[in-house]
mmCIF file as Biopython writes it, N, C-alpha, C and O atoms, coordinates in Angstrom:
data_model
#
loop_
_atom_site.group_PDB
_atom_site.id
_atom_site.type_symbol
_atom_site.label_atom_id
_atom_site.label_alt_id
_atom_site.label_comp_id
_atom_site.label_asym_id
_atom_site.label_entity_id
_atom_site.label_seq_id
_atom_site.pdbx_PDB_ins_code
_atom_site.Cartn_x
_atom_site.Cartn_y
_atom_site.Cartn_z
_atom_site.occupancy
_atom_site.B_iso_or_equiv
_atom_site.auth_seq_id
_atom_site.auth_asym_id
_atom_site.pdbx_PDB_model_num
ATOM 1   N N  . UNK A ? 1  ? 0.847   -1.175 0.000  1.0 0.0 1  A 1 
ATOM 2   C CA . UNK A ? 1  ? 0.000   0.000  0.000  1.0 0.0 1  A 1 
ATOM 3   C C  . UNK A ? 1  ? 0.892   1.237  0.000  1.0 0.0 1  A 1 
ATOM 4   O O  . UNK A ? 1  ? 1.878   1.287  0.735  1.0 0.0 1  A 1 
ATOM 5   N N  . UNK A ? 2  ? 0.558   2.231  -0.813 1.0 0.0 2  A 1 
ATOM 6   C CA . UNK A ? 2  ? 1.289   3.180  -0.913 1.0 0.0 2  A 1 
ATOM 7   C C  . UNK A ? 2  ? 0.839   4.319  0.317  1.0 0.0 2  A 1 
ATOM 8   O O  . UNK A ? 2  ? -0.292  4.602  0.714  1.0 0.0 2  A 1 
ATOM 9   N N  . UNK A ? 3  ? 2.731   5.072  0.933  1.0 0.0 3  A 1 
ATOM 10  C CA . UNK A ? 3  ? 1.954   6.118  1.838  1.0 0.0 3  A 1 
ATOM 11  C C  . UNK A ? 3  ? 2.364   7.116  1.663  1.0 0.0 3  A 1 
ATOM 12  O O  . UNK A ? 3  ? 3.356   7.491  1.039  1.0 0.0 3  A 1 
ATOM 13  N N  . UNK A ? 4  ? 1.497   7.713  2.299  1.0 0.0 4  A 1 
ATOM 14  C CA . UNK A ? 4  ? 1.025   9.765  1.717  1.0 0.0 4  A 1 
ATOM 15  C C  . UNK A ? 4  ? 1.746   10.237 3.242  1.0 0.0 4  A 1 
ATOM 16  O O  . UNK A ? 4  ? 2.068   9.683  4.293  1.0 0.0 4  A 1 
ATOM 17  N N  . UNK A ? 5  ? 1.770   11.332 2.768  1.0 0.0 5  A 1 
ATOM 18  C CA . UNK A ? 5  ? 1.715   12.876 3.509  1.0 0.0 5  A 1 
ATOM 19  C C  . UNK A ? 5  ? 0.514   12.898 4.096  1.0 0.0 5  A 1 
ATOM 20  O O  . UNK A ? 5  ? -0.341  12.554 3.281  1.0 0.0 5  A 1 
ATOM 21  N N  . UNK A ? 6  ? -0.129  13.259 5.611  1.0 0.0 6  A 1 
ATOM 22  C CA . UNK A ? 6  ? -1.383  13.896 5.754  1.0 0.0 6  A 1 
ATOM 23  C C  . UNK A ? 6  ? -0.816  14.933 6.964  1.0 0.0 6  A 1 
ATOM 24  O O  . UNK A ? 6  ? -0.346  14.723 8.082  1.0 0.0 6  A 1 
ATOM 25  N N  . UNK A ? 7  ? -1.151  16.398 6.030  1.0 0.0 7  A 1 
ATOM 26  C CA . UNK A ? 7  ? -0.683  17.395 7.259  1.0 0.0 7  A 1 
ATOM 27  C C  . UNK A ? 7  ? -1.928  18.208 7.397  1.0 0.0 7  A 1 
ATOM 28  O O  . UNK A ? 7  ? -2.493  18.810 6.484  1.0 0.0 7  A 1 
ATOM 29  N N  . UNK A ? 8  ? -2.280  18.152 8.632  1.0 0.0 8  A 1 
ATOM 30  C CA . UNK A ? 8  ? -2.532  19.145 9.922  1.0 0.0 8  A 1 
ATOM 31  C C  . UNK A ? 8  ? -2.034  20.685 10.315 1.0 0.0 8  A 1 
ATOM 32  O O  . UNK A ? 8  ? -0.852  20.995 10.465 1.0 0.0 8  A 1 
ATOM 33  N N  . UNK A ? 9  ? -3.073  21.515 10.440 1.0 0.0 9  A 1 
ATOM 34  C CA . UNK A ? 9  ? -2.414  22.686 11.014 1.0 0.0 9  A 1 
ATOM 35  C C  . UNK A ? 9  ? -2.939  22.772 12.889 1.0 0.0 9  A 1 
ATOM 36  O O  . UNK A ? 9  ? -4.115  22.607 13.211 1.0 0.0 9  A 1 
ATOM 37  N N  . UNK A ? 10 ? -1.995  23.009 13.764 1.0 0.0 10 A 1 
ATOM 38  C CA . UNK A ? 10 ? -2.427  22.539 14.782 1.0 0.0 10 A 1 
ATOM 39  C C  . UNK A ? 10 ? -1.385  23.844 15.754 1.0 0.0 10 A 1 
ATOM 40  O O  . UNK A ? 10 ? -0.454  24.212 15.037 1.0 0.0 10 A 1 
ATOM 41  N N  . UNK A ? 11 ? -1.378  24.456 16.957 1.0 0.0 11 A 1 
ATOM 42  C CA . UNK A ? 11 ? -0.508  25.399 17.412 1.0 0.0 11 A 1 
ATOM 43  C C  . UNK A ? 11 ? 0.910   24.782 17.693 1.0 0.0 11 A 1 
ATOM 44  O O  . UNK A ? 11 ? 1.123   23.634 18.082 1.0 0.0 11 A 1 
ATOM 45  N N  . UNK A ? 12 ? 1.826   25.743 17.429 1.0 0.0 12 A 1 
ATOM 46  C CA . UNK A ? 12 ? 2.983   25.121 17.822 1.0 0.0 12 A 1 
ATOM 47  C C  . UNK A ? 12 ? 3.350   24.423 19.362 1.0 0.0 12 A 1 
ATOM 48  O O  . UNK A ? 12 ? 3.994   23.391 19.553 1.0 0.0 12 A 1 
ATOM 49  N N  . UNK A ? 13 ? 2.779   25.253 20.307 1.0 0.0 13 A 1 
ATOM 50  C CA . UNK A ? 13 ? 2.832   24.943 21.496 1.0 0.0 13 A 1 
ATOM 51  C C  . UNK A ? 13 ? 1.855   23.603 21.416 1.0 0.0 13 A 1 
ATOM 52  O O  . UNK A ? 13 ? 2.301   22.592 21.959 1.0 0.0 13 A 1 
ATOM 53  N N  . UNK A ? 14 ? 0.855   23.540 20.925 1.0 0.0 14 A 1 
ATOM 54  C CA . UNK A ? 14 ? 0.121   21.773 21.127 1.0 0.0 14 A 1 
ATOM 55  C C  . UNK A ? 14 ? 1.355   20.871 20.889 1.0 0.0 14 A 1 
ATOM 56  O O  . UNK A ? 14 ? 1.949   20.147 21.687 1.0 0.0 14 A 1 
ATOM 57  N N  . UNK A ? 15 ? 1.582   21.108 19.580 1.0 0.0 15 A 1 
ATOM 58  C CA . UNK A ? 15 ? 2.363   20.319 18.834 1.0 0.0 15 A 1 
ATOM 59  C C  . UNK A ? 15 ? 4.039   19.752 19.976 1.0 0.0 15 A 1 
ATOM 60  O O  . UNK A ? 15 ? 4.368   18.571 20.086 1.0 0.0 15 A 1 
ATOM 61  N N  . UNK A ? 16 ? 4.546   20.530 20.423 1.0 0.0 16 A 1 
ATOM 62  C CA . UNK A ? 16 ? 5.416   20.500 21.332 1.0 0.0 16 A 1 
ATOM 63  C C  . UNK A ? 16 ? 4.775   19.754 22.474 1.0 0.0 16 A 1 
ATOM 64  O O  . UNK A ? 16 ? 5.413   18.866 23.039 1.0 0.0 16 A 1 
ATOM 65  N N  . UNK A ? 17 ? 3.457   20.085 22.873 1.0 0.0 17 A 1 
ATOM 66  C CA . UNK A ? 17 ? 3.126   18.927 24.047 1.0 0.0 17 A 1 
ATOM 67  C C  . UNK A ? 17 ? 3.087   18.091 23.717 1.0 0.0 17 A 1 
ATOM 68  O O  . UNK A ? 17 ? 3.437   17.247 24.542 1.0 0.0 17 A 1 
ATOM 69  N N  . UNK A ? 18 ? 2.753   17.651 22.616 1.0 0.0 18 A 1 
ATOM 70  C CA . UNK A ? 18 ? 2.113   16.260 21.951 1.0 0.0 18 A 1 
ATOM 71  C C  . UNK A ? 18 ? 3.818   15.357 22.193 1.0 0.0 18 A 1 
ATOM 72  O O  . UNK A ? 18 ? 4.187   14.483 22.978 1.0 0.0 18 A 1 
ATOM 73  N N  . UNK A ? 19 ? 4.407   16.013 21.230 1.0 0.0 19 A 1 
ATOM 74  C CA . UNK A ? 19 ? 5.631   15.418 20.982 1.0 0.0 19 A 1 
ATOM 75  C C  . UNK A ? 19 ? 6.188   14.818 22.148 1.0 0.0 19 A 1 
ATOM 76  O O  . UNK A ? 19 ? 6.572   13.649 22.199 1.0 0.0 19 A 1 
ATOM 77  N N  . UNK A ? 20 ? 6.241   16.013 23.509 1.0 0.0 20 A 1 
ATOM 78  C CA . UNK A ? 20 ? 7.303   15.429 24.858 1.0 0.0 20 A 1 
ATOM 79  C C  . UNK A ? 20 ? 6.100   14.569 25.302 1.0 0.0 20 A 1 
ATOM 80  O O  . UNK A ? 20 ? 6.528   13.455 25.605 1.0 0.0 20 A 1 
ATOM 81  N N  . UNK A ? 21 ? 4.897   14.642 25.444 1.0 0.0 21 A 1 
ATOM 82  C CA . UNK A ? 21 ? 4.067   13.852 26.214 1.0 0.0 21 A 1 
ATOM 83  C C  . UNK A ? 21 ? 4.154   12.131 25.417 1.0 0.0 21 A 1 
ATOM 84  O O  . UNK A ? 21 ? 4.335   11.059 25.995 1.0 0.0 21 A 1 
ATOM 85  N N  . UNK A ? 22 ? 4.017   12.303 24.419 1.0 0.0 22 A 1 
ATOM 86  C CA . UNK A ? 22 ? 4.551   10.770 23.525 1.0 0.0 22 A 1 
ATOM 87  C C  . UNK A ? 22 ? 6.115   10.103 23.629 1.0 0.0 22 A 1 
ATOM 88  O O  . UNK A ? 22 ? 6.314   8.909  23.408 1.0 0.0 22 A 1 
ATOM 89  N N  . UNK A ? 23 ? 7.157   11.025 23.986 1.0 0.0 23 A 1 
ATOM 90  C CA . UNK A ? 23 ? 8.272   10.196 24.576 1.0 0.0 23 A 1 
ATOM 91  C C  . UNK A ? 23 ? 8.010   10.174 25.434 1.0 0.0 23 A 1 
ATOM 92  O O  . UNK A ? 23 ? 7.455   9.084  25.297 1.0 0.0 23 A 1 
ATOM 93  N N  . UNK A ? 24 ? 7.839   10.404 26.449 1.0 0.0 24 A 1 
ATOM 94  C CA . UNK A ? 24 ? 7.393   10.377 27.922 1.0 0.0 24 A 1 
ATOM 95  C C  . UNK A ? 24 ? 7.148   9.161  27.649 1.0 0.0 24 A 1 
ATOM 96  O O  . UNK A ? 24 ? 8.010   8.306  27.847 1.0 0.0 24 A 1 
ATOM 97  N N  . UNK A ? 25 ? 5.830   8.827  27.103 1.0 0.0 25 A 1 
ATOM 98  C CA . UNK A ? 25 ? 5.224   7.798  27.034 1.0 0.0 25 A 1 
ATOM 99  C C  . UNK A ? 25 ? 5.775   6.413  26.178 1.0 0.0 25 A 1 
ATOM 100 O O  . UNK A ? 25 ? 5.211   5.378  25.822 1.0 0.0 25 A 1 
ATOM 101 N N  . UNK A ? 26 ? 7.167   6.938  26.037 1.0 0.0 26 A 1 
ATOM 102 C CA . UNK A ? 26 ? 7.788   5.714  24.570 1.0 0.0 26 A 1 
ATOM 103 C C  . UNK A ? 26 ? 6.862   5.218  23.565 1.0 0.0 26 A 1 
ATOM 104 O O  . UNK A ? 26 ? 6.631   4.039  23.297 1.0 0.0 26 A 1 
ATOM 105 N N  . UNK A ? 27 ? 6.189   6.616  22.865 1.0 0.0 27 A 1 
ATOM 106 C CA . UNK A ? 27 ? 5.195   6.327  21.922 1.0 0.0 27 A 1 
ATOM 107 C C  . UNK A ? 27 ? 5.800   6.971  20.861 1.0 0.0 27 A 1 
ATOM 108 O O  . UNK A ? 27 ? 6.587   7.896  21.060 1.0 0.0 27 A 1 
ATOM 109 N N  . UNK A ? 28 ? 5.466   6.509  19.551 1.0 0.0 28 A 1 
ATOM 110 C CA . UNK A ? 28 ? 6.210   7.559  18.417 1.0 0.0 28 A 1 
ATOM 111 C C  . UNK A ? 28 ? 4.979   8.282  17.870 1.0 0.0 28 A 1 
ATOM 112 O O  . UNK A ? 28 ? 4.147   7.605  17.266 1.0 0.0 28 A 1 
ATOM 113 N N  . UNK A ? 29 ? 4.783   9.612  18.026 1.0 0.0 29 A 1 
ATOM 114 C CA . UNK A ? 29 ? 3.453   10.656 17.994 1.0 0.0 29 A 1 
ATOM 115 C C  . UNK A ? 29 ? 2.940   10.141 16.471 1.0 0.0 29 A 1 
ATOM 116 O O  . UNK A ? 29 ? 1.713   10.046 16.439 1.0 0.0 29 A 1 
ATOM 117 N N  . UNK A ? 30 ? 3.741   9.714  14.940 1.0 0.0 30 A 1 
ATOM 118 C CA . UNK A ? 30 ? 2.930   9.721  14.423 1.0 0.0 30 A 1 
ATOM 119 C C  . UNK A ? 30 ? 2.416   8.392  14.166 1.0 0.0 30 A 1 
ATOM 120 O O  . UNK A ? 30 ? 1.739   8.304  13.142 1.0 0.0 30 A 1 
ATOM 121 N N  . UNK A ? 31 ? 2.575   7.317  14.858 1.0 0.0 31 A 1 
ATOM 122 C CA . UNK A ? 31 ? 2.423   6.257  14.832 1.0 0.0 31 A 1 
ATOM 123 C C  . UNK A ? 31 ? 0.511   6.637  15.694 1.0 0.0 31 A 1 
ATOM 124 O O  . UNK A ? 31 ? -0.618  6.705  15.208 1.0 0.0 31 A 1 
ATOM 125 N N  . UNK A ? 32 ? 1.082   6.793  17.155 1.0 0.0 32 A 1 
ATOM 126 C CA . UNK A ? 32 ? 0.157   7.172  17.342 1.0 0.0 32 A 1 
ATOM 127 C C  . UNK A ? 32 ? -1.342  7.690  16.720 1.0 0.0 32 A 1 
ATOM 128 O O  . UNK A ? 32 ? -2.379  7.029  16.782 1.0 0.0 32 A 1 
ATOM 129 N N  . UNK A ? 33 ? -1.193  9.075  16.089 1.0 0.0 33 A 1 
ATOM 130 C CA . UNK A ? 33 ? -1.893  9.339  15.077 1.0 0.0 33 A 1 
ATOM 131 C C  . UNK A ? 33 ? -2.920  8.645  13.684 1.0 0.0 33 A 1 
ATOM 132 O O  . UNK A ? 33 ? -4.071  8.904  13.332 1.0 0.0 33 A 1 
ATOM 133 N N  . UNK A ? 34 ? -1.757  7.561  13.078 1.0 0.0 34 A 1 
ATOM 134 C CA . UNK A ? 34 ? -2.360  6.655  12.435 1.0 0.0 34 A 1 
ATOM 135 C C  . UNK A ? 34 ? -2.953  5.662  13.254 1.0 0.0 34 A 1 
ATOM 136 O O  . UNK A ? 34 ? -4.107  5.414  12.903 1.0 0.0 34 A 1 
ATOM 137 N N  . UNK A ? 35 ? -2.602  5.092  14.107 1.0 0.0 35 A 1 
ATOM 138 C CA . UNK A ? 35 ? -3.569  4.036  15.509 1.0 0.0 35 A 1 
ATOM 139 C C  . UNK A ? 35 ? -5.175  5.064  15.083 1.0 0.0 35 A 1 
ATOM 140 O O  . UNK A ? 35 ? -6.102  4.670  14.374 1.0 0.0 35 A 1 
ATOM 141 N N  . UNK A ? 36 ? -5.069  6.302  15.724 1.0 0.0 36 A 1 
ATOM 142 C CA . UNK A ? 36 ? -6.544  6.648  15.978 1.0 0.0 36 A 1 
ATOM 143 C C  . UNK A ? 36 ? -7.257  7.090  14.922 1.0 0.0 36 A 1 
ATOM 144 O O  . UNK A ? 36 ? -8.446  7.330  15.131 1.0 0.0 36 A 1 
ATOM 145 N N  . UNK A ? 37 ? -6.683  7.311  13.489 1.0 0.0 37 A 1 
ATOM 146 C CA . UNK A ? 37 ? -7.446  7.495  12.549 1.0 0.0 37 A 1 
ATOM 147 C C  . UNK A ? 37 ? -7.719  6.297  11.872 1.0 0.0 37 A 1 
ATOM 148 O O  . UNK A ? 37 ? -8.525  6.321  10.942 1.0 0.0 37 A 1 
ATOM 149 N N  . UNK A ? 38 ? -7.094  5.111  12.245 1.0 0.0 38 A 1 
ATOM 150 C CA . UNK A ? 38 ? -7.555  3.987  11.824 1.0 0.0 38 A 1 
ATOM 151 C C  . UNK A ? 38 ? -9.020  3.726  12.759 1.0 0.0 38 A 1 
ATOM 152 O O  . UNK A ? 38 ? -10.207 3.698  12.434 1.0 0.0 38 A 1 
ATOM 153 N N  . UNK A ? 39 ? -8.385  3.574  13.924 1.0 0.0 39 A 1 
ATOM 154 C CA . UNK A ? 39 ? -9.488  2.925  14.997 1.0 0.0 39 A 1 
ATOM 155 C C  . UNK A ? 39 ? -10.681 4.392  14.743 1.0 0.0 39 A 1 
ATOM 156 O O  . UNK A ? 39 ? -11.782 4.070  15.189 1.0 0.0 39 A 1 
ATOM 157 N N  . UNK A ? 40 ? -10.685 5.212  14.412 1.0 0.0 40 A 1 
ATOM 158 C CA . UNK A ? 40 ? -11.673 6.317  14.044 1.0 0.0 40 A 1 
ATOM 159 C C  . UNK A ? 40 ? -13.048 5.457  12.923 1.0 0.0 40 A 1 
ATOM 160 O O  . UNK A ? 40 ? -14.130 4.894  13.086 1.0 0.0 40 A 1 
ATOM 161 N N  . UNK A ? 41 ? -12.025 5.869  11.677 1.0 0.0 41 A 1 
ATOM 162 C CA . UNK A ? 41 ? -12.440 4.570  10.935 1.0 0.0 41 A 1 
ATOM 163 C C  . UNK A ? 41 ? -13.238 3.979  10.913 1.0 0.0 41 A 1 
ATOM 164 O O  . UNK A ? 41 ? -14.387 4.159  10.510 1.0 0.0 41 A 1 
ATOM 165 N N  . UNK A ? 42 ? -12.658 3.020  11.430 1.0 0.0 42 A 1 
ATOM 166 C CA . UNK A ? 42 ? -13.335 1.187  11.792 1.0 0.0 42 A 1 
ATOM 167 C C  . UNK A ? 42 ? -14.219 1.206  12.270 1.0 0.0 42 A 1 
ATOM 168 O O  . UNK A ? 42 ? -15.009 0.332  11.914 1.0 0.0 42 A 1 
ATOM 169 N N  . UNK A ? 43 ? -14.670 2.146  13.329 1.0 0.0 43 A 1 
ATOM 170 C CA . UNK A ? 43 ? -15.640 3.025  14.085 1.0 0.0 43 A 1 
ATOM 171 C C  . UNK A ? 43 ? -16.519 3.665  13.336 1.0 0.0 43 A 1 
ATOM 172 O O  . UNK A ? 43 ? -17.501 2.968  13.590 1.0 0.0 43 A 1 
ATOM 173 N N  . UNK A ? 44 ? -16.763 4.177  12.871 1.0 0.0 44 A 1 
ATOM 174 C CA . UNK A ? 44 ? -17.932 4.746  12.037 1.0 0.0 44 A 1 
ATOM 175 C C  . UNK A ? 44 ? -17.931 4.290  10.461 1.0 0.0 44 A 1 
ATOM 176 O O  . UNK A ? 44 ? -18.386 4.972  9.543  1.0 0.0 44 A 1 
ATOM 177 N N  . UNK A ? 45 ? -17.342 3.031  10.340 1.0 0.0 45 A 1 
ATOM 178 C CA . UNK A ? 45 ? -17.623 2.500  8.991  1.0 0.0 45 A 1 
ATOM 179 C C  . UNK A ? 45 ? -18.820 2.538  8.828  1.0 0.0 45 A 1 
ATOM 180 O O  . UNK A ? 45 ? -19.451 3.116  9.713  1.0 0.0 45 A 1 
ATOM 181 N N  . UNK A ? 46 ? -19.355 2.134  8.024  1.0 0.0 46 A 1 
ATOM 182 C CA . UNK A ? 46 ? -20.514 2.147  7.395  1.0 0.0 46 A 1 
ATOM 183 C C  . UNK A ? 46 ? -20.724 1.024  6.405  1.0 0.0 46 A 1 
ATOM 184 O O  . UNK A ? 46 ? -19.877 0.860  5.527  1.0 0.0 46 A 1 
ATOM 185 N N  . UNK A ? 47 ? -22.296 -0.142 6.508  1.0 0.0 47 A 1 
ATOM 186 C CA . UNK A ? 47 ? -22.010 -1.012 6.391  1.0 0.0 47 A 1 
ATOM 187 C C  . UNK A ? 47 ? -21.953 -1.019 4.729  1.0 0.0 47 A 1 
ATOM 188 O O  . UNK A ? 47 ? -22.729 -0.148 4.336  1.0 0.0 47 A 1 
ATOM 189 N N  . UNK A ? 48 ? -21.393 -1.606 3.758  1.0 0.0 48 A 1 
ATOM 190 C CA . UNK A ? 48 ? -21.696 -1.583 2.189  1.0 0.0 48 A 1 
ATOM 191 C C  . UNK A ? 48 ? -22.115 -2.180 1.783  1.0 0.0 48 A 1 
ATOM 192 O O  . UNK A ? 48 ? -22.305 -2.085 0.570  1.0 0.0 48 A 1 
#
């Protein structure tokens, strides 16, 4: 599967929490990110 770019405009200061609060957490922020737009997703699929 081919992968894209998906950018966000979001404040710099979020963006900086996000980041230290995800090492903190030994998480990699954009890993993260794709987790919840998947599980978003899957979540409001819709049946076809």
């Amino acid at each position: 599967m081919k992968k894209v770019n998906f950018n966000i405009r979001i404040e710099e200061e979020l963006r900086e929490q996000f980041k230290k609060t995800a090492e903190e957490n030994v998480q990699n922020p954009s890993a993260l990110v794709r987790r919840w737009i998947s599980e978003y997703v899957e979540k409001h699929k819709k049946d076809s």
